[in-house]
PADOLO-247585 format. One record per residue (C-alpha): residue in three letters; x, y, z. Coordinates in steps of 0.001 Angstrom, whole numbers, padded with zeros to 6 digits, always signed. Example, Ala and Ser with C-alpha at 12.3 -4.5 7.8 and 13.67 -1.06 7.14 Angstrom:
Ala+012300-004500+007800/Ser+013670-001060+007140/
% end
This chain:
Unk+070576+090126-056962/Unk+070253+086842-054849/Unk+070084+087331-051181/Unk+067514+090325-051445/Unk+064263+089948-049723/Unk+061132+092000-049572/Unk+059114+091909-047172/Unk+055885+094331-047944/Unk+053302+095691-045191/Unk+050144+096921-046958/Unk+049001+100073-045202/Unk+045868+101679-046259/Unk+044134+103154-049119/Unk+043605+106841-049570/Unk+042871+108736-052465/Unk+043425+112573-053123/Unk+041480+115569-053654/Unk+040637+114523-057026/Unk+039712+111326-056263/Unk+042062+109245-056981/Unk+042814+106064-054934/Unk+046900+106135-053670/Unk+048079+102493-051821/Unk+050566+102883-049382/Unk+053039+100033-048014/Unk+056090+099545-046225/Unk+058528+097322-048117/Unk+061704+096132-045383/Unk+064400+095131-047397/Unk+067656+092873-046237/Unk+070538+091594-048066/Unk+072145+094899-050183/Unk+075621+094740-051262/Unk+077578+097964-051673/Unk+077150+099732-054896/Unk+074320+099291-057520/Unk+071211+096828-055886/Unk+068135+095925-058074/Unk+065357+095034-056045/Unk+061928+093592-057059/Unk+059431+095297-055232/Unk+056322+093041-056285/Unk+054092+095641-056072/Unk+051252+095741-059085/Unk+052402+098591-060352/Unk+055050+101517-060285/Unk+055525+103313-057468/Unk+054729+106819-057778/Unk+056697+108195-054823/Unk+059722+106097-052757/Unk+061014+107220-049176/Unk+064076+105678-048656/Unk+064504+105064-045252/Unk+068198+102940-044678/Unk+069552+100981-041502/Unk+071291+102213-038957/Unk+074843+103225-041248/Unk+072397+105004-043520/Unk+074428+105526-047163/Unk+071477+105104-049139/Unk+070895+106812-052688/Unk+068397+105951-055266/Unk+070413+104910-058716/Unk+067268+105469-060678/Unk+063560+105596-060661/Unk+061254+103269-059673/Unk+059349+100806-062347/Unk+056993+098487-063136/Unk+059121+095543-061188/Unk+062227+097155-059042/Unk+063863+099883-057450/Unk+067140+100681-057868/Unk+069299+101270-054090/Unk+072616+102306-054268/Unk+074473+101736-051020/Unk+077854+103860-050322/Unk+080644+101823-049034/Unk+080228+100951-045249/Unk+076338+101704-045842/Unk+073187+100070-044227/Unk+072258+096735-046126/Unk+068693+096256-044357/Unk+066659+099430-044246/Unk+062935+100284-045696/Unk+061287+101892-048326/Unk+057212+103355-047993/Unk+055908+103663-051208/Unk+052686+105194-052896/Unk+051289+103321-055759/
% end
């Protein structure tokens, strides 16, 4: 959707028990529209978790997975347009 913008924060590297590496980063996001948002995370590759974390009017629901190139916000009528997401990759 035009108007979206991403702004990422690269955290840190960590990996896990088994040794493998997990990138963390904070992706702000402005410019939602009520209902159904695609939005281009330019991360290089799939999340493998999301935590949505919406503006002040909250309203936030994930519409479906994460992939290679987006994730997909849903905002509920009257709901936050700016917000964050932190992400593991």
């Amino acid at each position: 959707m035009p108007g979206i913008t991403v702004s990422p924060t690269y955290c840190y590297l960590t990996q896990t028990m088994q040794g493998v590496p997990l990138r963390q980063a904070k992706l702000t996001i402005a410019g939602l529209a009520a209902g159904a948002n695609v939005v281009p995370h330019g991360l290089p590759a799939a999340p493998l978790s999301v935590l949505y974390d919406p503006g002040a009017n909250g309203l936030w629901g994930e519409t479906q997975p994460a992939d290679n190139t987006n994730l997909y916000i849903t905002v509920g009528t009257g709901g936050a347009t700016s917000g964050a997401a932190y992400v593991q990759y």
